[in-house]
Structure formats: C-alpha cells, structure tokens
HTML snippet that shows the backbone in 3Dmol.js (N, CA, C, O; Angstrom):
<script src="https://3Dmol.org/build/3Dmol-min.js"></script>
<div id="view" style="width:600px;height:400px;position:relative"></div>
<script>
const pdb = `
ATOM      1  N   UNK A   1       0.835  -1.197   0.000  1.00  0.00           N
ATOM      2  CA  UNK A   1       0.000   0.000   0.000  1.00  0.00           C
ATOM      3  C   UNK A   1       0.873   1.251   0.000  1.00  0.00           C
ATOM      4  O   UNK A   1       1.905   1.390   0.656  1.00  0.00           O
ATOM      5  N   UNK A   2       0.361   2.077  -0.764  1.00  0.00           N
ATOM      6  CA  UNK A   2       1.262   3.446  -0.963  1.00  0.00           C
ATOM      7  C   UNK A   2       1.184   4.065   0.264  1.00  0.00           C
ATOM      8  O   UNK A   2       0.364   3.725   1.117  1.00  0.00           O
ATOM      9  N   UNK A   3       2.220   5.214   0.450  1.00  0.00           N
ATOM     10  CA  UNK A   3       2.007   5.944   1.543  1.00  0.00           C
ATOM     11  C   UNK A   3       0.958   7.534   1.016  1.00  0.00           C
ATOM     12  O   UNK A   3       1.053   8.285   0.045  1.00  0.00           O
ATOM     13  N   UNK A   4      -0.017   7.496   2.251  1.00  0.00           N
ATOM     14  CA  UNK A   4      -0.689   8.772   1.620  1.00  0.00           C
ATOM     15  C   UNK A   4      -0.348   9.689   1.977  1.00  0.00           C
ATOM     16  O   UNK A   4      -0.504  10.640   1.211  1.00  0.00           O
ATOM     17  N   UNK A   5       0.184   9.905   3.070  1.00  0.00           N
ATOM     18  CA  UNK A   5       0.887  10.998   3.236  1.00  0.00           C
ATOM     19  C   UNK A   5       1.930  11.794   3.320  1.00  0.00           C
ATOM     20  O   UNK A   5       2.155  12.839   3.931  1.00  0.00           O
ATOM     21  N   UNK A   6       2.755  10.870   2.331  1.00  0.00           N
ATOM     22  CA  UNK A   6       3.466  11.173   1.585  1.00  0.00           C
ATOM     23  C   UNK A   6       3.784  11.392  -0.331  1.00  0.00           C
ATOM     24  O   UNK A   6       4.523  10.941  -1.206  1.00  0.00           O
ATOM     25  N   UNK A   7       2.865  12.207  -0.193  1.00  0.00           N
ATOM     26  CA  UNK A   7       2.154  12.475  -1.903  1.00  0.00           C
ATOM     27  C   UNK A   7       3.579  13.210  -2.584  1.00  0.00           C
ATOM     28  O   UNK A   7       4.320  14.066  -2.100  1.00  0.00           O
ATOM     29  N   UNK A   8       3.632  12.459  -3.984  1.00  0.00           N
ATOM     30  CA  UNK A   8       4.640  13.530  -4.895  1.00  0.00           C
ATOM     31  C   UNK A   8       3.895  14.639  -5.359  1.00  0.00           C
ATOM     32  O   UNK A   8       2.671  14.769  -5.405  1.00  0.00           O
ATOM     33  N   UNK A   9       4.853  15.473  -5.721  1.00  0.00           N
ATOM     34  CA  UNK A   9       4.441  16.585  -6.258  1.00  0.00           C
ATOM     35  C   UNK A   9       5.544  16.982  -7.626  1.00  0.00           C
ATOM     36  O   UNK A   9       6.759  17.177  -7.657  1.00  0.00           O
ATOM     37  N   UNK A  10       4.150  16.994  -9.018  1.00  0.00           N
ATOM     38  CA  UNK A  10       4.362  17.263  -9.645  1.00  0.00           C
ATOM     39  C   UNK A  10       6.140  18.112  -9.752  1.00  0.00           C
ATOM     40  O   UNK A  10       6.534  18.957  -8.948  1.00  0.00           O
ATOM     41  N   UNK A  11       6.818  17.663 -10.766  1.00  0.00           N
ATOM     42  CA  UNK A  11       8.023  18.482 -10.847  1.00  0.00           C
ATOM     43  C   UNK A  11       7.996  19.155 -11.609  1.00  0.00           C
ATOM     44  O   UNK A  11       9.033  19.814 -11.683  1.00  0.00           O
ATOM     45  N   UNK A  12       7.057  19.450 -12.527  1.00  0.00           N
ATOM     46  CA  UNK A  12       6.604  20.887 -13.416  1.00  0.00           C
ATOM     47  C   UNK A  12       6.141  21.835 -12.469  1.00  0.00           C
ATOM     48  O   UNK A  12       6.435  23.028 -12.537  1.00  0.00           O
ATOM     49  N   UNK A  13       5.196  21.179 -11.304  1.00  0.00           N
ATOM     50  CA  UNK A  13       4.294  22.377 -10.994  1.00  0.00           C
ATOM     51  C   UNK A  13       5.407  22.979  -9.841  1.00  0.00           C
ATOM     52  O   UNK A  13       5.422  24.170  -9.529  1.00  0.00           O
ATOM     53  N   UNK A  14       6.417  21.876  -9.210  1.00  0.00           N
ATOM     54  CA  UNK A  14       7.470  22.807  -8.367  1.00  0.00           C
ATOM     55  C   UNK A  14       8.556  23.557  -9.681  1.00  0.00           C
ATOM     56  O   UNK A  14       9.228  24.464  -9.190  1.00  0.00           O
ATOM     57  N   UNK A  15       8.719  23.430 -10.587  1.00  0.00           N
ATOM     58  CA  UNK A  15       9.433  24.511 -11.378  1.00  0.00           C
ATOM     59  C   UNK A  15       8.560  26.291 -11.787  1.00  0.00           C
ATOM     60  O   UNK A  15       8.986  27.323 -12.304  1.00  0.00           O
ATOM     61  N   UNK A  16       7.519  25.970 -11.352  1.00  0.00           N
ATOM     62  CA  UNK A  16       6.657  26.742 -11.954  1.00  0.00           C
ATOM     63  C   UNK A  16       6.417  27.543  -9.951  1.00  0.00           C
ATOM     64  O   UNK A  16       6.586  28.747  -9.764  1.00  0.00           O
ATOM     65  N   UNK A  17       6.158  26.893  -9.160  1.00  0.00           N
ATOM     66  CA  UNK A  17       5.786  27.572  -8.027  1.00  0.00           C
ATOM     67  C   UNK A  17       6.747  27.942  -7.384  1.00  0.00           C
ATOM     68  O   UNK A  17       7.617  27.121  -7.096  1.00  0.00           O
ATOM     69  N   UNK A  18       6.862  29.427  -6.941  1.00  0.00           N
ATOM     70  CA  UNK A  18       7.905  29.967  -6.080  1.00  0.00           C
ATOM     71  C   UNK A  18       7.235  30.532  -4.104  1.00  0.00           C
ATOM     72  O   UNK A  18       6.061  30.322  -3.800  1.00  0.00           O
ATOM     73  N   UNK A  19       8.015  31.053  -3.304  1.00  0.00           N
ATOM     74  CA  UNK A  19       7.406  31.539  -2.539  1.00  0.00           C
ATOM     75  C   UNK A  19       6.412  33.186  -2.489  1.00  0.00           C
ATOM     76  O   UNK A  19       6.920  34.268  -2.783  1.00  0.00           O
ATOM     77  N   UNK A  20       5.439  33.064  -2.197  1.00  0.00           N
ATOM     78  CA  UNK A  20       4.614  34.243  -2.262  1.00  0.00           C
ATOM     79  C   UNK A  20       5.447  35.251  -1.824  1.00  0.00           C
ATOM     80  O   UNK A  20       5.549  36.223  -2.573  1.00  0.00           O
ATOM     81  N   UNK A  21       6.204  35.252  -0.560  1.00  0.00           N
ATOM     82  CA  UNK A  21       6.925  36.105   0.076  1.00  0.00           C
ATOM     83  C   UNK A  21       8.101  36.478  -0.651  1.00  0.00           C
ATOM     84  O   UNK A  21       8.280  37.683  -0.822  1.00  0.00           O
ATOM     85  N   UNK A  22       9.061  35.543  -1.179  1.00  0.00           N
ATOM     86  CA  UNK A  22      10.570  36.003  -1.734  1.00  0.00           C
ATOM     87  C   UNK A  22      10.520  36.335  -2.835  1.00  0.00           C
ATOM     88  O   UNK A  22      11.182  37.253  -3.319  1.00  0.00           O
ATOM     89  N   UNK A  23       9.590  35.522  -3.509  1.00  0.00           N
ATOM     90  CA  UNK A  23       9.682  34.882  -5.090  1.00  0.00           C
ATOM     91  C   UNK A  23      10.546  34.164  -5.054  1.00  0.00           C
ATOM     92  O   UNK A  23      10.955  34.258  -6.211  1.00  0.00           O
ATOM     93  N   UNK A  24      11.330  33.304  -4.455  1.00  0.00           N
ATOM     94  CA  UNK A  24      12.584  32.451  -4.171  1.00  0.00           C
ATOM     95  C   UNK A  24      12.106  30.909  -4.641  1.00  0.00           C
ATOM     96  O   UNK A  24      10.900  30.691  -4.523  1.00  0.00           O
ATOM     97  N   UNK A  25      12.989  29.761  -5.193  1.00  0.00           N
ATOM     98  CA  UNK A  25      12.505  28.630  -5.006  1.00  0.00           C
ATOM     99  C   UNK A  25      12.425  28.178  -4.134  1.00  0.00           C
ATOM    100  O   UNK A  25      13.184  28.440  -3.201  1.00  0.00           O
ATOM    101  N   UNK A  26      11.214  27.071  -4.043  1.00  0.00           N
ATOM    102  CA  UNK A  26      10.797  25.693  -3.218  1.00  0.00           C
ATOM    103  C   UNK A  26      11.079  24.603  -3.241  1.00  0.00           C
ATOM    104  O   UNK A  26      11.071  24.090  -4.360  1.00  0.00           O
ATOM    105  N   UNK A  27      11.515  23.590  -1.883  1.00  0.00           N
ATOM    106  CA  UNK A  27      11.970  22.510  -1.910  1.00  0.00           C
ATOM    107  C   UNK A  27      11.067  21.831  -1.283  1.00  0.00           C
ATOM    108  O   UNK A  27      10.663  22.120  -0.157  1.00  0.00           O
ATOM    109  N   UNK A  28      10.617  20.724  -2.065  1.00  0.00           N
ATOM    110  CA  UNK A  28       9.301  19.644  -1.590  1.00  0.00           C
ATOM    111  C   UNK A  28      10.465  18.499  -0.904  1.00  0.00           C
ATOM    112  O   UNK A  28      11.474  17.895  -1.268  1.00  0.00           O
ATOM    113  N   UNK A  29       9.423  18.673   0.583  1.00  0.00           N
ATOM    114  CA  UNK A  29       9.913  17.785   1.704  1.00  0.00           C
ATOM    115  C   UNK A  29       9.141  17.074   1.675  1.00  0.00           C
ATOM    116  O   UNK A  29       8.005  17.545   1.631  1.00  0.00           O
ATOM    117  N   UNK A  30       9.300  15.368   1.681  1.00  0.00           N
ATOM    118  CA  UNK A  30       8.021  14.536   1.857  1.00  0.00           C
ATOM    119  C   UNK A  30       8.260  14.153   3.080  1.00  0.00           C
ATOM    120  O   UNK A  30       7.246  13.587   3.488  1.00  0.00           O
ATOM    121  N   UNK A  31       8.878  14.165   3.683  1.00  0.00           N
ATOM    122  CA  UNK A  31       8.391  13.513   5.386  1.00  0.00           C
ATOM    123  C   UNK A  31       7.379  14.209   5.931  1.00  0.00           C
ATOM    124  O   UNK A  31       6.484  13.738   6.633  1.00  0.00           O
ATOM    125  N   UNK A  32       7.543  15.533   5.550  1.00  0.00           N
ATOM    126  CA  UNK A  32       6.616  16.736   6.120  1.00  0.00           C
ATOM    127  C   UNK A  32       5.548  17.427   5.086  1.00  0.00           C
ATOM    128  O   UNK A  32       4.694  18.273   5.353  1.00  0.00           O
ATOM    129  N   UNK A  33       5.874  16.774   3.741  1.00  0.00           N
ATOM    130  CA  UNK A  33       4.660  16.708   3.127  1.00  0.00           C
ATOM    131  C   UNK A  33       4.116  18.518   2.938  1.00  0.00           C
ATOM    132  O   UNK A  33       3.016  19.054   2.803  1.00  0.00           O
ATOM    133  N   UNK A  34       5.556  19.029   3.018  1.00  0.00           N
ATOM    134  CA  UNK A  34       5.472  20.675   2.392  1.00  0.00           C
ATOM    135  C   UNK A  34       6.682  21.076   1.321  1.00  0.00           C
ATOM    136  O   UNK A  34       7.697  20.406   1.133  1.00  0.00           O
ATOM    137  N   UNK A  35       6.355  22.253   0.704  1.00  0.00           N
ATOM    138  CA  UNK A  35       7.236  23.179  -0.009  1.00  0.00           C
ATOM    139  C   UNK A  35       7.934  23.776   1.301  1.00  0.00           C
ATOM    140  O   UNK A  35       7.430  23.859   2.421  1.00  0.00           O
ATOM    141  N   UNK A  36       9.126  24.145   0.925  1.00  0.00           N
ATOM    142  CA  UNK A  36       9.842  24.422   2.145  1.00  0.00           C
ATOM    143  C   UNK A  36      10.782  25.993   1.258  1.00  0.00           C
ATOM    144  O   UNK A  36      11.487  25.964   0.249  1.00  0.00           O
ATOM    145  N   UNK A  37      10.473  26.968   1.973  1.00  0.00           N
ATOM    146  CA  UNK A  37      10.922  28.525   0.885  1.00  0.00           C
ATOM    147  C   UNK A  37      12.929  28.515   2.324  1.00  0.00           C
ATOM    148  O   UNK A  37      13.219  28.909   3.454  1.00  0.00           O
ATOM    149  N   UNK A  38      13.457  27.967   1.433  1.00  0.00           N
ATOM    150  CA  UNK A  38      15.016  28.785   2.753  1.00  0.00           C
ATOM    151  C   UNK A  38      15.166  30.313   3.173  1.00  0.00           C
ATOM    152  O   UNK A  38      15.580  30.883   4.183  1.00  0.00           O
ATOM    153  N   UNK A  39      14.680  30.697   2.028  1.00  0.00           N
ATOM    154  CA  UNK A  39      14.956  31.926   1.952  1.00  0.00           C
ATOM    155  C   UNK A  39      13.709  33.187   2.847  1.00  0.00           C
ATOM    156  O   UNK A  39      13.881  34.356   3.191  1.00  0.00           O
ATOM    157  N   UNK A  40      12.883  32.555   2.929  1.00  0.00           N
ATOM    158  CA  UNK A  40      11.683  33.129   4.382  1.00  0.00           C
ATOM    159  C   UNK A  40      11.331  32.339   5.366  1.00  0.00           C
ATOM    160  O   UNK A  40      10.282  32.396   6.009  1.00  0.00           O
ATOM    161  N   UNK A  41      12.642  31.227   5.552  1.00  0.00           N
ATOM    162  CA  UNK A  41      12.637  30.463   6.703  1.00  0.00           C
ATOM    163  C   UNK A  41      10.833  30.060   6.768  1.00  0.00           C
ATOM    164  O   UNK A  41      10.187  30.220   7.803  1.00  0.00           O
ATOM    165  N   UNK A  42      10.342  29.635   5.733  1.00  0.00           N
ATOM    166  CA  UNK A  42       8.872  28.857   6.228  1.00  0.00           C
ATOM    167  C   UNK A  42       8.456  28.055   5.494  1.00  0.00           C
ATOM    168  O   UNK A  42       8.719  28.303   4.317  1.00  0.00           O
ATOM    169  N   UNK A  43       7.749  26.924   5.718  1.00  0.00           N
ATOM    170  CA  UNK A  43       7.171  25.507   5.035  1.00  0.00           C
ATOM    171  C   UNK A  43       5.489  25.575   4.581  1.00  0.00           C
ATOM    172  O   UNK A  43       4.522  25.459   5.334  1.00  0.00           O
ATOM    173  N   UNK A  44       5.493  25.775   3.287  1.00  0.00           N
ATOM    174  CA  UNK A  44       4.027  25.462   2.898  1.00  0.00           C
ATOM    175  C   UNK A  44       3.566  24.160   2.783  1.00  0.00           C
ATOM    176  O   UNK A  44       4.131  23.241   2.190  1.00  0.00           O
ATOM    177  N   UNK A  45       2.302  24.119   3.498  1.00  0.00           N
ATOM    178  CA  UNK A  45       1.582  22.783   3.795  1.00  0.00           C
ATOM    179  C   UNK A  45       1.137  22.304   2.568  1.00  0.00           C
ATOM    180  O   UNK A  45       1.201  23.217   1.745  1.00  0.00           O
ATOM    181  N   UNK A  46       0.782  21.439   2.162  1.00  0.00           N
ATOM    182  CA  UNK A  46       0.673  20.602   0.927  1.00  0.00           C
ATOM    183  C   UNK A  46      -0.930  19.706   1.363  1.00  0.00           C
ATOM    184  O   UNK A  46      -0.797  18.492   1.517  1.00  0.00           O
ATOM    185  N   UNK A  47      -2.020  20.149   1.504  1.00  0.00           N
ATOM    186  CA  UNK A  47      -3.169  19.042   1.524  1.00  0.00           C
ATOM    187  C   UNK A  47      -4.122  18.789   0.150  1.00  0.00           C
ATOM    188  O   UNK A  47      -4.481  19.262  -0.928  1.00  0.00           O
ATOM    189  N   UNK A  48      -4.218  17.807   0.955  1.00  0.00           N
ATOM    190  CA  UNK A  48      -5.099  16.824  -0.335  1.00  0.00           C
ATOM    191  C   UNK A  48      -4.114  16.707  -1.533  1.00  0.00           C
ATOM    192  O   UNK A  48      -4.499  15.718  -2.156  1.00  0.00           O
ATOM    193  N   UNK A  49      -3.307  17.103  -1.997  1.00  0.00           N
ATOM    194  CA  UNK A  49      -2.505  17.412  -3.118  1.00  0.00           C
ATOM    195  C   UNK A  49      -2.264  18.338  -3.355  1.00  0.00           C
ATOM    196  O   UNK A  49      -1.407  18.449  -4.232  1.00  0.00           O
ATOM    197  N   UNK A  50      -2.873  19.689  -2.714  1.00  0.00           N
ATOM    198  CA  UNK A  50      -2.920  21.073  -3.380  1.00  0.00           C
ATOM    199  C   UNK A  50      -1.968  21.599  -2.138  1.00  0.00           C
ATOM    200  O   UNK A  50      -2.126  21.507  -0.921  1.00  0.00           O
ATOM    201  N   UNK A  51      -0.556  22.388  -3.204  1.00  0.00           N
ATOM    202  CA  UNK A  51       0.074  23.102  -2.256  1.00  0.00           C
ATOM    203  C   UNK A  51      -0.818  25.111  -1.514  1.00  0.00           C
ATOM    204  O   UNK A  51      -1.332  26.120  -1.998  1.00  0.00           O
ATOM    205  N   UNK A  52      -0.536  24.685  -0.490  1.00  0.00           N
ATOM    206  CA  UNK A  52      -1.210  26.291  -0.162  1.00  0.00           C
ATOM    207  C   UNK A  52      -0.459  27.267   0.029  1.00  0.00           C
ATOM    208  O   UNK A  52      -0.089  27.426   1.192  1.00  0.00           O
ATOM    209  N   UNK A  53      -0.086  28.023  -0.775  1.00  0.00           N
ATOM    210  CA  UNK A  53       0.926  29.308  -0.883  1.00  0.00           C
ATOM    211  C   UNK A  53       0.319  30.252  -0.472  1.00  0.00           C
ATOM    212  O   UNK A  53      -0.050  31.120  -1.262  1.00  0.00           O
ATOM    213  N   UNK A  54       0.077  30.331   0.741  1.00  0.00           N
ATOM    214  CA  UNK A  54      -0.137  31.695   1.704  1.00  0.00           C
ATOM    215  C   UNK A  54       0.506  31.923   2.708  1.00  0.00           C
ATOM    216  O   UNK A  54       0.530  30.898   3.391  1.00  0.00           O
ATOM    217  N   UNK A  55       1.219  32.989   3.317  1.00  0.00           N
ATOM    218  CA  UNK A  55       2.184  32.964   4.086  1.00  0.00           C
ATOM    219  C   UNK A  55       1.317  32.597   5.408  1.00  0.00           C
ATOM    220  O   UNK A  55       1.811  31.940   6.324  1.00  0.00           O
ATOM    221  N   UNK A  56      -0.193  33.139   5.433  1.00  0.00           N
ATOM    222  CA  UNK A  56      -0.990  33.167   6.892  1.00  0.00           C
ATOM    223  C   UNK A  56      -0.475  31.633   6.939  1.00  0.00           C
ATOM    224  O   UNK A  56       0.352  31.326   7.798  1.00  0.00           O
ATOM    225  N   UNK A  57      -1.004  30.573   5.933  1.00  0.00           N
ATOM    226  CA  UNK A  57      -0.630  28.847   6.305  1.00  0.00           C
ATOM    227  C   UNK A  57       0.502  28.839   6.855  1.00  0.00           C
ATOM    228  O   UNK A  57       0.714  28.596   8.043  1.00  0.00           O
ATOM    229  N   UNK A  58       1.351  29.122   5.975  1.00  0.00           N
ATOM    230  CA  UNK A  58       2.948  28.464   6.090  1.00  0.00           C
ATOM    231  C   UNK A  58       3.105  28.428   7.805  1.00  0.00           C
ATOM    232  O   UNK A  58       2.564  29.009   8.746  1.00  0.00           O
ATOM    233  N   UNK A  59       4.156  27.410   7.635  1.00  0.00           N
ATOM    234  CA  UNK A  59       4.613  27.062   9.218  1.00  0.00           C
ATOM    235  C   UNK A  59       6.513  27.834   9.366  1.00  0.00           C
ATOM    236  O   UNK A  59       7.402  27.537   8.568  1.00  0.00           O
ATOM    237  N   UNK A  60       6.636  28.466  10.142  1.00  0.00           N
ATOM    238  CA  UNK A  60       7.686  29.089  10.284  1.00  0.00           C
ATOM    239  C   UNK A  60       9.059  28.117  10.965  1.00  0.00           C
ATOM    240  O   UNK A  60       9.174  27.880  12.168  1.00  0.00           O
ATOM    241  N   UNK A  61       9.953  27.680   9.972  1.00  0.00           N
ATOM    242  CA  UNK A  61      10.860  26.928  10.368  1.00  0.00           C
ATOM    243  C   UNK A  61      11.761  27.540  11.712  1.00  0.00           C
ATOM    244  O   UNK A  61      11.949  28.720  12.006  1.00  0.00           O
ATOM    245  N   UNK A  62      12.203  26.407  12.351  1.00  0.00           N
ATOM    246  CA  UNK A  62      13.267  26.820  13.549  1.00  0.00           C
ATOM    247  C   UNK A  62      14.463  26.793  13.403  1.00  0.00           C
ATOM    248  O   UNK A  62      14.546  26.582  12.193  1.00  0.00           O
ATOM    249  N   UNK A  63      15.399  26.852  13.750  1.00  0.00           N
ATOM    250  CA  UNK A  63      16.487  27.053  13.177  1.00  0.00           C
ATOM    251  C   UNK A  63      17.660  25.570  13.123  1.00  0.00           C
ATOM    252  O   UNK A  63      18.759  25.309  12.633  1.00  0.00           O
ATOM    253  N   UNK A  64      16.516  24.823  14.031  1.00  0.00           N
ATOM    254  CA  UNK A  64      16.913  23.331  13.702  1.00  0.00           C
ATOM    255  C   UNK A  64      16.446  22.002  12.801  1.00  0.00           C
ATOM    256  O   UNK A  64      16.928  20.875  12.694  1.00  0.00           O
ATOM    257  N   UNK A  65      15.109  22.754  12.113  1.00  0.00           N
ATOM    258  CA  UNK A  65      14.581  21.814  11.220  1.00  0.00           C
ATOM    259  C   UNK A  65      14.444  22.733   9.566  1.00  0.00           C
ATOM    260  O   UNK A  65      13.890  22.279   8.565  1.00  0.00           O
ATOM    261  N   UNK A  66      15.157  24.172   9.690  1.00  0.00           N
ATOM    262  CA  UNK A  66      15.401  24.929   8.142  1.00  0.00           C
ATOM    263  C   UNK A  66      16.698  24.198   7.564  1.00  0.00           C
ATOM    264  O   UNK A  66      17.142  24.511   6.459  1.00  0.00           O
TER     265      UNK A  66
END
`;
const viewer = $3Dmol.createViewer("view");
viewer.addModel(pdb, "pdb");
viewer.setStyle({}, {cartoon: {color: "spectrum"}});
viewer.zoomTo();
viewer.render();
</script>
C-alpha cells in the first residue's frame, strides 16, 4: 500500500511555483509533506494534493529543522 501521506508533487508544478513572500525557489519535503521557501525560513503545507501558498498557512521553520 502506498504511503498517503506522503504524496509527490508534480516536478513541473514545483518549477513553476515559487514563494509568495521572496519569489525564491521551493523545496518539496516529503516527510513533512510541504514546499519548504530557505529563503523566508517557512514551510508550505501541501493538503489533499494542493500546495497552499499563503504565508498566513505556512509554518515558520526553527532554526533546527530549516
């Protein structure tokens, strides 16, 4: 059985999506099942399949899991 919560994400649609905040690229984390921006230290959540690029979502990395 596949893992579900650990969904791929398209590698067109991460060439194409940047962060709302930097305009910087995104790095898709699957353990955590987000876009991850380095550059505004914060992780966009990824549900159902659909990434949510709003900074209100994003989760603000610590300086031990950026």
């Amino acid at each position: 059985m596949p893992d579900n919560k650990a969904l791929a994400v398209d590698p067109k649609l991460l060439e194409i999506l940047v962060c709302p905040l930097t305009k910087g690229p995104l790095i898709f984390e699957r353990e955590n099942n987000e876009l991850v921006s380095k550059a505004a230290n914060l992780a966009y959540p990824i549900r159902n399949g659909i990434p949510i690029m709003l900074v209100d979502e994003a989760r603000e990395l610590d300086e031990t899991n950026g």
